[in-house]
DRENDO-1510 file (C-alpha; in Angstrom, 1 decimal, always signed):
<recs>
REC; n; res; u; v; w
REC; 1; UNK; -200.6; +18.8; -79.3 .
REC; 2; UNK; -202.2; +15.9; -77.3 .
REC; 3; UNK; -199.3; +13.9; -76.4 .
REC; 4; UNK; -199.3; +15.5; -73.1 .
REC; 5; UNK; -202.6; +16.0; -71.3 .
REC; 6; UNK; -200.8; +19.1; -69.0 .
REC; 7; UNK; -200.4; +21.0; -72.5 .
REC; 8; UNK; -202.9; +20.0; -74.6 .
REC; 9; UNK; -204.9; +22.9; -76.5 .
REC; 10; UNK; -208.5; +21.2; -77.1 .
REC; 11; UNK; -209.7; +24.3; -79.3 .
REC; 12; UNK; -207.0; +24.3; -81.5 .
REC; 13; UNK; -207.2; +20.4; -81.9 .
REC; 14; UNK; -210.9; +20.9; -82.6 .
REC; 15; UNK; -210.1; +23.6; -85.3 .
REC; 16; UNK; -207.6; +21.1; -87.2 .
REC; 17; UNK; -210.6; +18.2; -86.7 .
REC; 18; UNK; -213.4; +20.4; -88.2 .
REC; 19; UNK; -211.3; +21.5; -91.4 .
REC; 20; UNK; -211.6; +17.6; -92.1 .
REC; 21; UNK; -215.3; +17.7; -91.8 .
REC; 22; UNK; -215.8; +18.5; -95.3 .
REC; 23; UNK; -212.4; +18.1; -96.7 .
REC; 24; UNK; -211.7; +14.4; -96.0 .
REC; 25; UNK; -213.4; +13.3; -99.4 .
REC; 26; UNK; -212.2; +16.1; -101.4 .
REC; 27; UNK; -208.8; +14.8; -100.4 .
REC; 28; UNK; -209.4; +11.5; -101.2 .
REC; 29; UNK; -210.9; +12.5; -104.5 .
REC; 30; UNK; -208.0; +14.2; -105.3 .
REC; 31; UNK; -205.7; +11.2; -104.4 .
REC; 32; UNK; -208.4; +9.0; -106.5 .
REC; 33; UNK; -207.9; +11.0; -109.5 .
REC; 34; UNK; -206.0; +10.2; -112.6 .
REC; 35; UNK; -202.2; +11.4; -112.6 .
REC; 36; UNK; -202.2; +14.3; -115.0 .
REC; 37; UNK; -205.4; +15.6; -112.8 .
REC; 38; UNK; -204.4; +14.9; -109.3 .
REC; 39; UNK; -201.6; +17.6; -108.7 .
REC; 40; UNK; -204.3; +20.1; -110.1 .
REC; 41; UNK; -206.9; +18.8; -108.1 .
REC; 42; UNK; -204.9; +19.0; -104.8 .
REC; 43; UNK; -204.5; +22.7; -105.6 .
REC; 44; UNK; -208.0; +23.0; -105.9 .
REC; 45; UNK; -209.1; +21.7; -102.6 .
REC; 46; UNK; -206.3; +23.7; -101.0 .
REC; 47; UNK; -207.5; +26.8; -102.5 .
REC; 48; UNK; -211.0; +25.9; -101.5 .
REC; 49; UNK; -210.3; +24.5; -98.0 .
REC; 50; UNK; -208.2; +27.9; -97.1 .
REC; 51; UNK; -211.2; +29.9; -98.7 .
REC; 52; UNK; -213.4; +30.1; -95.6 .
REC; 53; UNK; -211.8; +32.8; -94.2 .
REC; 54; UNK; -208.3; +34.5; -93.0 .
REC; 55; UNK; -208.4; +32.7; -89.6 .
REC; 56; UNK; -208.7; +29.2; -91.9 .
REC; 57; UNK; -205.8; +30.2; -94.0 .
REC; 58; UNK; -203.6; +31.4; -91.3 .
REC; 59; UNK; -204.1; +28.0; -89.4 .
REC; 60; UNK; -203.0; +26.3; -92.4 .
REC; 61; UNK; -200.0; +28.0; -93.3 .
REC; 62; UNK; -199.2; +27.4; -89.6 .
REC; 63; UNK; -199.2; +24.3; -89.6 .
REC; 64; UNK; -197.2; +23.9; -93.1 .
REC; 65; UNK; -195.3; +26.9; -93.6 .
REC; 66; UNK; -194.5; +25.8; -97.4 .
REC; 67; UNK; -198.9; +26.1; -97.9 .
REC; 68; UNK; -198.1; +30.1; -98.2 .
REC; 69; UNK; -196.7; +30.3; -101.3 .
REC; 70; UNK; -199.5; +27.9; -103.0 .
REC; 71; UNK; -202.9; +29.7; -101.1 .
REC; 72; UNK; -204.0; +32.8; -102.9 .
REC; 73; UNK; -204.1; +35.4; -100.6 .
REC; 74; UNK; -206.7; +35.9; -97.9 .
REC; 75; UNK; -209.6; +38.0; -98.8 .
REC; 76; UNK; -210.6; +40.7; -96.1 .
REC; 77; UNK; -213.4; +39.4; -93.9 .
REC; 78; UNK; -216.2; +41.8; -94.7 .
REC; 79; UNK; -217.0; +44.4; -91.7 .
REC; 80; UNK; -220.4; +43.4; -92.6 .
REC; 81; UNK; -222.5; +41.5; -94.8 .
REC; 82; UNK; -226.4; +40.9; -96.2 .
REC; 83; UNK; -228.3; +38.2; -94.9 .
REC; 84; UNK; -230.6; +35.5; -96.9 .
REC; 85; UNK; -233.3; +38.8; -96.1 .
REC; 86; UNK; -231.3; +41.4; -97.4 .
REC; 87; UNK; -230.8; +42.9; -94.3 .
REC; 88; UNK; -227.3; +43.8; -93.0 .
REC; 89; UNK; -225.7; +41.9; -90.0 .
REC; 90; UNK; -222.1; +42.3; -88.6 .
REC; 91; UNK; -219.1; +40.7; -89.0 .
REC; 92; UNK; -216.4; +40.5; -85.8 .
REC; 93; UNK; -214.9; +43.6; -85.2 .
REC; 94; UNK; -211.6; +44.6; -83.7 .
REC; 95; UNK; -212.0; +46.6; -80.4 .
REC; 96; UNK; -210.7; +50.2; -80.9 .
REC; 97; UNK; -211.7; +53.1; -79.8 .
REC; 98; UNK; -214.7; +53.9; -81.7 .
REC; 99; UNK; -216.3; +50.6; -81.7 .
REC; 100; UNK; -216.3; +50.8; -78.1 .
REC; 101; UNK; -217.8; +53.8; -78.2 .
REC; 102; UNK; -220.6; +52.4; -80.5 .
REC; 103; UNK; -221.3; +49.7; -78.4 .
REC; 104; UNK; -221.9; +52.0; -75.5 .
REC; 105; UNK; -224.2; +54.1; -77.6 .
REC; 106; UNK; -226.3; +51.0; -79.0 .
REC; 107; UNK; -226.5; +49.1; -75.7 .
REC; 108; UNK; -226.4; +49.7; -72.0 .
REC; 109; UNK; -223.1; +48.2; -70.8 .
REC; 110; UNK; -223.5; +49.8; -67.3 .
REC; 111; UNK; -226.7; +46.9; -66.8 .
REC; 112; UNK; -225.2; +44.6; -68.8 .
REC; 113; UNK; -224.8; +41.0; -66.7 .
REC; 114; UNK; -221.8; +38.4; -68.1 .
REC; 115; UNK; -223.9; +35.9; -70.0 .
REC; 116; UNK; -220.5; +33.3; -70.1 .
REC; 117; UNK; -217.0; +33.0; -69.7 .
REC; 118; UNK; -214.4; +30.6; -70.9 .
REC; 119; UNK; -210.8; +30.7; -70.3 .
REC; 120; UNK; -208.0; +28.3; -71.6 .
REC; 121; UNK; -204.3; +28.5; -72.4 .
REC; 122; UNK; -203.1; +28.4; -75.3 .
REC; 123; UNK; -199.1; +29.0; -77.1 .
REC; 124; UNK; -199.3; +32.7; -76.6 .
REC; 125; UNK; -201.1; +32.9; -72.9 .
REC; 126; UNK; -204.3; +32.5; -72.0 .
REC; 127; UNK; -207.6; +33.5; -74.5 .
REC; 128; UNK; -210.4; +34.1; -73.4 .
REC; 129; UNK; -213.9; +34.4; -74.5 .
REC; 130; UNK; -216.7; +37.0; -72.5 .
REC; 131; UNK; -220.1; +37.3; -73.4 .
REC; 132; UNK; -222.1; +40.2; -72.3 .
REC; 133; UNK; -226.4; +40.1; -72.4 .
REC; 134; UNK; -227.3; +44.0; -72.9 .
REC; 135; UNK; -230.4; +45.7; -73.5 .
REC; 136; UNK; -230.8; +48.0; -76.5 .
REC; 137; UNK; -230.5; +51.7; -76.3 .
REC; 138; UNK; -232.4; +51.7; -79.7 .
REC; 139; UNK; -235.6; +50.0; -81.2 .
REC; 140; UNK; -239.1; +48.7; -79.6 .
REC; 141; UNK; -238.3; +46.6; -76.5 .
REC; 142; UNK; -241.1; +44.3; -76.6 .
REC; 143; UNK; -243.6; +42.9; -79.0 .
REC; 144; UNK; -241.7; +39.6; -79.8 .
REC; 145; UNK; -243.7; +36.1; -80.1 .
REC; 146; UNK; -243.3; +33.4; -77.9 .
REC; 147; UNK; -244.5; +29.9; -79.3 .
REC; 148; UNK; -247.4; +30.5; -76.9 .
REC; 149; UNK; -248.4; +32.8; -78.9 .
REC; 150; UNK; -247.8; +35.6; -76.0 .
REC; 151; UNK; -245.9; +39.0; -76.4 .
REC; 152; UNK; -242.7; +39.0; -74.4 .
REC; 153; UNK; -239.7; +41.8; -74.5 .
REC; 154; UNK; -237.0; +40.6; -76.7 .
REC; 155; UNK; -234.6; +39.2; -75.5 .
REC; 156; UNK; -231.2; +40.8; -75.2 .
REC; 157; UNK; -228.6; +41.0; -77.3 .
REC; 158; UNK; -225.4; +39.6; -77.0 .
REC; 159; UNK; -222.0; +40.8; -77.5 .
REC; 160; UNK; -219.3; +37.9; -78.1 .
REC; 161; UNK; -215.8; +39.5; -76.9 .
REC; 162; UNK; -212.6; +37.0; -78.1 .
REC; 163; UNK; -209.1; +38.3; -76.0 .
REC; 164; UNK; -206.0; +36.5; -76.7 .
REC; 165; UNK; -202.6; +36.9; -74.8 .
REC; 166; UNK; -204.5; +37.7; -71.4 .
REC; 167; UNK; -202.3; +39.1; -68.8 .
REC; 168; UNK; -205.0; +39.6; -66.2 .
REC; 169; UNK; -208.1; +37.8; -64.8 .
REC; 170; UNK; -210.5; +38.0; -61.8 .
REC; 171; UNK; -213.9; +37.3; -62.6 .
REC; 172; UNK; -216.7; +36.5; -59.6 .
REC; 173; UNK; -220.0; +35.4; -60.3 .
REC; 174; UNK; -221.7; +36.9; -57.8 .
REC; 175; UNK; -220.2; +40.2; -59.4 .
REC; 176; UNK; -220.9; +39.8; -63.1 .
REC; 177; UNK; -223.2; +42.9; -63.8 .
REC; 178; UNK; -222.2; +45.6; -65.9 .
REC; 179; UNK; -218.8; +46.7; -67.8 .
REC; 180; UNK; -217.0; +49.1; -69.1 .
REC; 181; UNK; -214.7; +48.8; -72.1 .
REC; 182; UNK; -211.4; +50.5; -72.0 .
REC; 183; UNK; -209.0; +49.9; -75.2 .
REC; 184; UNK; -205.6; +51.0; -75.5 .
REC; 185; UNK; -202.4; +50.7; -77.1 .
REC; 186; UNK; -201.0; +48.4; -75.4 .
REC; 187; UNK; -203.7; +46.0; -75.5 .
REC; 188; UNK; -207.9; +46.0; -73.6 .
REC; 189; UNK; -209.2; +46.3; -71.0 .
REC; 190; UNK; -212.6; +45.4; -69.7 .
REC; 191; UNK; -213.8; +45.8; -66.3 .
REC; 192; UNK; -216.5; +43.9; -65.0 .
REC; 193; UNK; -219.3; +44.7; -61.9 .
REC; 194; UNK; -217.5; +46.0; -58.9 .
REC; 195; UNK; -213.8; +44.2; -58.8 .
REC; 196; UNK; -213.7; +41.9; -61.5 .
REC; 197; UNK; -211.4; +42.5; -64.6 .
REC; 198; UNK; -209.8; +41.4; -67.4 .
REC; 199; UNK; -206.3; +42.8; -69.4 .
REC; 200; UNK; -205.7; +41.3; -72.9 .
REC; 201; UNK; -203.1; +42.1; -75.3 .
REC; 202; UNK; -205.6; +42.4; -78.7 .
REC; 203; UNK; -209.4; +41.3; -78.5 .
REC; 204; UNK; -212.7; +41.4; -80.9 .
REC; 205; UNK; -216.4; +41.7; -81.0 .
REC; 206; UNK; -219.4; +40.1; -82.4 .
REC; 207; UNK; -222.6; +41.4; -81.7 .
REC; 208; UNK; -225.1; +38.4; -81.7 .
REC; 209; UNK; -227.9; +41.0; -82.2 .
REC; 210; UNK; -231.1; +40.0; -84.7 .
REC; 211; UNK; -231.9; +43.7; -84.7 .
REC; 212; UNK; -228.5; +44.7; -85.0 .
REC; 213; UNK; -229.8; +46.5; -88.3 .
REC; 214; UNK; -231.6; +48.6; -86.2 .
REC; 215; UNK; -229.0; +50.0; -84.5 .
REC; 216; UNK; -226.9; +53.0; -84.9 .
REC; 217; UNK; -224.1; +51.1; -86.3 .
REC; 218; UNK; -225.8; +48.5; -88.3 .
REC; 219; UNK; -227.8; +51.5; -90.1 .
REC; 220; UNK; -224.8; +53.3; -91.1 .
REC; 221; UNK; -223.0; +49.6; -92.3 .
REC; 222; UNK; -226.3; +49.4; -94.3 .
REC; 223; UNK; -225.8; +52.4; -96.4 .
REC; 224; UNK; -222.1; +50.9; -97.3 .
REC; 225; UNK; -222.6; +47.3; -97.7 .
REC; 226; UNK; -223.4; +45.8; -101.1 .
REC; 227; UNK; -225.9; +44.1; -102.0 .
REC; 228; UNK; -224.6; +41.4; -104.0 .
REC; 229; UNK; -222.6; +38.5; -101.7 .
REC; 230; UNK; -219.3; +37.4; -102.9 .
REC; 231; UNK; -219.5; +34.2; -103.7 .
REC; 232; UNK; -217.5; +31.1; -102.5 .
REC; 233; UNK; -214.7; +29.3; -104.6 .
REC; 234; UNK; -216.4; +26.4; -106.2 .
REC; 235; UNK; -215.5; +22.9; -104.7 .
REC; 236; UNK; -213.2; +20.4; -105.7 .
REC; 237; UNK; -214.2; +18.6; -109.1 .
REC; 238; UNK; -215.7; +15.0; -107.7 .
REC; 239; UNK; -214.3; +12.0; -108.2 .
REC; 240; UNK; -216.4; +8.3; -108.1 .
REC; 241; UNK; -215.2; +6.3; -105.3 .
REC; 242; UNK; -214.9; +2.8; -104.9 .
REC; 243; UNK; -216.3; +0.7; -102.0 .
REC; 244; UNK; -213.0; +0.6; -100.1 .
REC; 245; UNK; -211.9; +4.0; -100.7 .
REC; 246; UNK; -215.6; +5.3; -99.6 .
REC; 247; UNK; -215.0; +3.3; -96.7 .
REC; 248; UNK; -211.8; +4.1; -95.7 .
REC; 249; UNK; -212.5; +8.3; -95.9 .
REC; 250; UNK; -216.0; +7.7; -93.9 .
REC; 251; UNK; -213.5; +5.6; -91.0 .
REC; 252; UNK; -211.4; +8.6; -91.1 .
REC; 253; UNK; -214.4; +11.4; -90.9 .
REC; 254; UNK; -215.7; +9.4; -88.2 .
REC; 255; UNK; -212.4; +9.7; -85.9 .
REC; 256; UNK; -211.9; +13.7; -86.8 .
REC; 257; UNK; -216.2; +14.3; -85.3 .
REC; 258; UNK; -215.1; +12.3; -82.9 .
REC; 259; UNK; -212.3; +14.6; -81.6 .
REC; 260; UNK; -214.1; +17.4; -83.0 .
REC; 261; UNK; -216.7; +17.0; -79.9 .
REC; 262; UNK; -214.3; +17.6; -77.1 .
REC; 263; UNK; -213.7; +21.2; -78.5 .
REC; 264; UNK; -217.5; +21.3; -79.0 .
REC; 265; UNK; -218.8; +19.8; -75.9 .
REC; 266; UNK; -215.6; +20.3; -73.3 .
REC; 267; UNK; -217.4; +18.2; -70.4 .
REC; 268; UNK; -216.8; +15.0; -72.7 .
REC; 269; UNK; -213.6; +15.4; -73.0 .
REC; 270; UNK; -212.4; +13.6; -70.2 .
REC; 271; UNK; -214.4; +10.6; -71.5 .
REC; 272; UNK; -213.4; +10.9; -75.3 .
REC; 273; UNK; -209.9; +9.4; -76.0 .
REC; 274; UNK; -208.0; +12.2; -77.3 .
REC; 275; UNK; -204.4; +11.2; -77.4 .
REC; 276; UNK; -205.3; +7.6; -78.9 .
REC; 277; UNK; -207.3; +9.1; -81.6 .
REC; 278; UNK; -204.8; +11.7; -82.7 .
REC; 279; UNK; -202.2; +8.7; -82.6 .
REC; 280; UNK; -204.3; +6.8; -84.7 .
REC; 281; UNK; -204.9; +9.6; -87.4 .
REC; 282; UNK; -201.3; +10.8; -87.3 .
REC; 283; UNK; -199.9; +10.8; -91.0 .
REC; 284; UNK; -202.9; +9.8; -92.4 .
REC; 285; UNK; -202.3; +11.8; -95.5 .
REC; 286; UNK; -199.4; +10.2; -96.1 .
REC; 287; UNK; -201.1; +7.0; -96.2 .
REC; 288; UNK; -204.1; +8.0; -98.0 .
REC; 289; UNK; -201.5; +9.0; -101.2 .
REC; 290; UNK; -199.3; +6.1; -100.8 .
REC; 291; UNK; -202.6; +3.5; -101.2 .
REC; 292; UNK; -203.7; +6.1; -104.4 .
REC; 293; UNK; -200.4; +5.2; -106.0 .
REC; 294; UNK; -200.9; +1.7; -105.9 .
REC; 295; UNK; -202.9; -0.3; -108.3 .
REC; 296; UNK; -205.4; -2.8; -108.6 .
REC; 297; UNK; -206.0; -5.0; -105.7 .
REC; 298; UNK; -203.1; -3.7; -104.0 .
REC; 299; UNK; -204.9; -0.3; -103.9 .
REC; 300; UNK; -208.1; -2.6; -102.8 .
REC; 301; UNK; -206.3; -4.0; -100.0 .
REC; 302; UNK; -204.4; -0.5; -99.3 .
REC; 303; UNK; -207.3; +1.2; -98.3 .
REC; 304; UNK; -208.9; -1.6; -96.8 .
REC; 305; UNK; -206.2; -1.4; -94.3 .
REC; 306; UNK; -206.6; +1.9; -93.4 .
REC; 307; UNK; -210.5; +1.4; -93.0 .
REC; 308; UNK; -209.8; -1.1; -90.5 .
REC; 309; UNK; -207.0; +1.0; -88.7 .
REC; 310; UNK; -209.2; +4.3; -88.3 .
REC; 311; UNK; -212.4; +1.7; -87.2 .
REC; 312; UNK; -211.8; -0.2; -84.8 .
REC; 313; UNK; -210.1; +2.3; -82.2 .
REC; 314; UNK; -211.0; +2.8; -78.0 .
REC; 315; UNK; -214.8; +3.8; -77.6 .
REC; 316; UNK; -215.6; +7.1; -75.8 .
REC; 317; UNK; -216.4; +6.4; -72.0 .
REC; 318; UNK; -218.2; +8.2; -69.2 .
REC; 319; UNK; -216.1; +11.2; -67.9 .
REC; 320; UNK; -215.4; +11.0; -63.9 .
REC; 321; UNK; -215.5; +13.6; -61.8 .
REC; 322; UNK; -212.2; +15.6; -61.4 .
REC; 323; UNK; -210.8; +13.8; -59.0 .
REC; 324; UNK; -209.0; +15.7; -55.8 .
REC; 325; UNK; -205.4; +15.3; -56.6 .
REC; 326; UNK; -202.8; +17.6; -58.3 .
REC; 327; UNK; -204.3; +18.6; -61.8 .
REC; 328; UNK; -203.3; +21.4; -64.3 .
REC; 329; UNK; -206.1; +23.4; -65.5 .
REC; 330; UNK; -206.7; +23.6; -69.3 .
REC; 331; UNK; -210.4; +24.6; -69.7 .
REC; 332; UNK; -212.8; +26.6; -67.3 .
REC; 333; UNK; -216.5; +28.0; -68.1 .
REC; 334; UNK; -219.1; +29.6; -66.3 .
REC; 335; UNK; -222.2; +30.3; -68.0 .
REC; 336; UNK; -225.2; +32.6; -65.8 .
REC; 337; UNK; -229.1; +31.4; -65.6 .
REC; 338; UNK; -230.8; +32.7; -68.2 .
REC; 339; UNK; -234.0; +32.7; -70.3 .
REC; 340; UNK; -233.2; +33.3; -74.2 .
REC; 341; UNK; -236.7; +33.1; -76.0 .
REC; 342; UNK; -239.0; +30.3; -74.2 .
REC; 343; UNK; -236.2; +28.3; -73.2 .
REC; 344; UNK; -234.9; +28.5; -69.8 .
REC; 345; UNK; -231.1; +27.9; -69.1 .
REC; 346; UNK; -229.7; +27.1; -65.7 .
REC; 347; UNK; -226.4; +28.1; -64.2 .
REC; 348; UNK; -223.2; +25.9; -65.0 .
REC; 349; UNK; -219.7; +25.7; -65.3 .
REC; 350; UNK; -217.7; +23.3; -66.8 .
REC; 351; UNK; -213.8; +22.2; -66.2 .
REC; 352; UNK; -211.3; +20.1; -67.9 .
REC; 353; UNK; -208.1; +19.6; -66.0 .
REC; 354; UNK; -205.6; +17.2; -66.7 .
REC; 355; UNK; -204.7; +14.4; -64.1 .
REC; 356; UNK; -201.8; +11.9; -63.2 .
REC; 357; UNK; -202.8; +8.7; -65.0 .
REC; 358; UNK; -203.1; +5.3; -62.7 .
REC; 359; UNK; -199.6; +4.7; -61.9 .
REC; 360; UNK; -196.0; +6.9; -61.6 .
REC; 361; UNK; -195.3; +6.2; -65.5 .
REC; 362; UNK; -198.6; +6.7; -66.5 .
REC; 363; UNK; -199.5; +9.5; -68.6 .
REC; 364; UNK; -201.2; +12.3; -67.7 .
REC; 365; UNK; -205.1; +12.0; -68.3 .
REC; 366; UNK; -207.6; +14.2; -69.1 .
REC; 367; UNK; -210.8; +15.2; -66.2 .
REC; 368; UNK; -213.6; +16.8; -67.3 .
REC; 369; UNK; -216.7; +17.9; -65.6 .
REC; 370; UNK; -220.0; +20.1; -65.4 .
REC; 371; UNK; -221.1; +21.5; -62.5 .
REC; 372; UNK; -224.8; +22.5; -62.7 .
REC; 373; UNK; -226.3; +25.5; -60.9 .
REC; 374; UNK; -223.1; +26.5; -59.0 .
REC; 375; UNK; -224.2; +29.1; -56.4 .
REC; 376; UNK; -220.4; +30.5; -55.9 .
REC; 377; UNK; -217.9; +31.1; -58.9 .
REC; 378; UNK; -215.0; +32.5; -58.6 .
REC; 379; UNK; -211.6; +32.5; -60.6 .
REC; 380; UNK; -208.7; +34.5; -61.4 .
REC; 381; UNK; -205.6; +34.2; -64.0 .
REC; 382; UNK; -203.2; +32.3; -61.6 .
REC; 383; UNK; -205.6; +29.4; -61.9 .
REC; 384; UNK; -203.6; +28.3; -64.7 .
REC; 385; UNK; -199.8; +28.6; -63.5 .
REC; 386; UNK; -198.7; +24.7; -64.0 .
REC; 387; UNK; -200.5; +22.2; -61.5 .
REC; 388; UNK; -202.2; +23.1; -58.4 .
REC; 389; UNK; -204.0; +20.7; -55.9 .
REC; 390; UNK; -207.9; +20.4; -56.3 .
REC; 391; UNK; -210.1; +20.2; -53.1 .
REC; 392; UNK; -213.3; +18.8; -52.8 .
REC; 393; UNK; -215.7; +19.4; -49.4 .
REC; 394; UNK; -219.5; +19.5; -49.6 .
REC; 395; UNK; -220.3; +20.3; -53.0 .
REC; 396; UNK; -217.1; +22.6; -53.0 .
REC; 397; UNK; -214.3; +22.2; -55.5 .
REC; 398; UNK; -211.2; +24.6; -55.3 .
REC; 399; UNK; -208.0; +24.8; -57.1 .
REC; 400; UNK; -205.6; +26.6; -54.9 .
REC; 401; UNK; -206.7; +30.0; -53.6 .
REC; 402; UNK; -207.6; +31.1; -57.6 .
REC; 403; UNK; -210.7; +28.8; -58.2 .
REC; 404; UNK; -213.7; +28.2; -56.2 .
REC; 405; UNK; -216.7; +26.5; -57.4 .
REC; 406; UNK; -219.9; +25.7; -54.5 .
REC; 407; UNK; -222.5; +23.6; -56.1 .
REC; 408; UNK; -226.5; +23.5; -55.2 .
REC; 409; UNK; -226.7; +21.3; -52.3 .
</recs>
């Protein structure tokens, strides 16, 4: 997936990253254990790593086929839960018919503004992610408390959309208030202020709403929802490590957080040595159970090794600008000015484009870059079709005729 910066897929990298966050010890603990244990142990922390959900489980059995037969089945993602308060709060909904129509009748899409917008391609088009800021059709709509003590209206709530397989795009800035939702068979549809629009073959919702309770649809969830939540699987049984095996699983944590931050902060990415890293880690289960099988000092010296390997790899560096030359597009975001609570947001949008490295064999290279307070943003689907020359004149940066960005002067 990173060998090539013109199709590299930063979100699914990150996704494969974060299930390490938790997991690399568990593995290792497993590996550490004795050998009438360790086969039983590795089940374990299968079960538990693919128990956080059907989109966890589904990434694993895509990336090792053979994992389906061995995962208990995916429990349904509830359609809405209880939180720590008892009160009930949604879960991400398909987009039908009907939960369109119950987002028009909680909140009014027709003033609604686009509070961001993300785009990348991925191995079945491009996905997309659109959030809306809408004020409540239901509820009081003030009589929140700042930390100055001062009553302000509350702020809005915000309506997460997720589209995969997009076949159409055209989103401007300057155009970003209201929408309407149109789903179909054949896929959604959302249009957005007076031209803009976007055409996806399946997409979901998650109302970021802390009243959502309140609402039409989160008072007729909380007449069905239980009151009891289902709880986890219960972790893998630990194991005492020794120095070098400790060691050796906190070099390896280190390098997935490390890649783990180019999905969570895509402006870095240009600076954070992707391909290297991914390099480095490449079959590092593999090595991790061929040092368990060994004893003694040789198991000492095993993970010692691999310490040293996962360690001492190229540090992160500051990202340049995206430099004006041919570059293929693999991240855009646009996020509006905006206040949420006391905390005032400006403008931005961030890119990540890959670029030809230093010399005619050189690989391609990752660009990334935020632009703050853009006064003009404007992009459409076609910004993605295979490399395109960028432009940059007074604070201007295009791509083609299917991105423009104007910065503040």
């Amino acid at each position: 997936m990173s060998a090539d910066a013109r199709t590299v897929d930063l979100s699914r990298i990150w996704c494969i990253a974060d299930i390490w966050d938790n997991n690399t010890f568990p593995l290792v603990m497993a590996v550490r254990a004795p050998r009438p244990l360790r086969a039983w142990r590795a089940r374990a922390g299968l079960a538990w790593m693919a128990d956080l959900g059907a989109a966890r489980r589904e990434l694993m059995t895509d990336l090792d086929p053979s994992l389906g037969a061995v995962l208990p089945a995916a429990r349904p993602g509830p359609a809405a839960y209880r939180d720590y308060r008892g009160l009930v709060r949604p879960g991400s909904f398909p987009v039908t018919a009907e939960v369109a129509a119950s987002l028009e009748a909680d909140y009014d899409l027709s003033g609604c503004s686009v509070r961001s917008l993300t785009v990348r391609p991925a191995d079945a088009g491009l996905c997309a992610s659109l959030t809306l800021a809408a004020a409540r059709r239901f509820g009081p709509g003030t009589g929140s408390i700042a930390r100055d003590e001062a009553s302000r209206p509350r702020p809005p709530a915000l309506l997460a959309f997720t589209f995969t397989e997009v076949s159409e795009l055209a989103f401007d800035a300057g155009d970003r208030a209201g929408a309407v939702i149109t789903p179909a068979a054949a896929g959604t549809s959302v249009a957005i202020g007076r031209s803009g629009h976007l055409r996806a073959a399946s997409a979901t919702v998650y109302p970021d709403d802390l009243y959502w309770h309140e609402s039409t649809a989160g008072r007729a969830a909380d007449t069905v929802t239980p009151r009891e939540r289902e709880a986890r699987r219960k972790p893998v049984p630990a194991s005492i490590l020794t120095r070098q095996e400790n060691a050796a699983a906190q070099a390896l944590l280190h390098v997935m957080r490390r890649i783990r931050l180019a999905g969570y902060y895509p402006e870095l990415a240009g600076g954070i040595p992707v391909r290297e890293l991914c390099e480095a880690t490449a079959g590092a289960g593999t090595a991790i159970l061929s040092a368990g099988t060994r004893r003694r000092s040789a198991r000492r010296t095993a993970f010692e090794g691999l310490e040293q390997r996962w360690r001492h790899l190229p540090p992160d560096a500051t990202p340049a600008p995206i430099p004006a030359a041919p570059a293929s597009l693999r991240y855009a975001q646009y996020s509006e000015p905006h206040q949420h609570h006391d905390r005032t947001s400006p403008g931005q949008s961030t890119l990540v484009t890959a670029a030809p490295g230093t010399g005619p064999a050189a690989p391609w290279r990752l660009a990334s870059e935020k632009i703050t307070q853009p006064t003009q943003f404007r992009i459409t689907s076609a910004a993605f079709n295979g490399v395109c020359d960028v432009h940059r004149d007074t604070g201007q940066l295009t791509l083609g005729t299917s991105l423009v960005i104007q910065q503040e002067q």
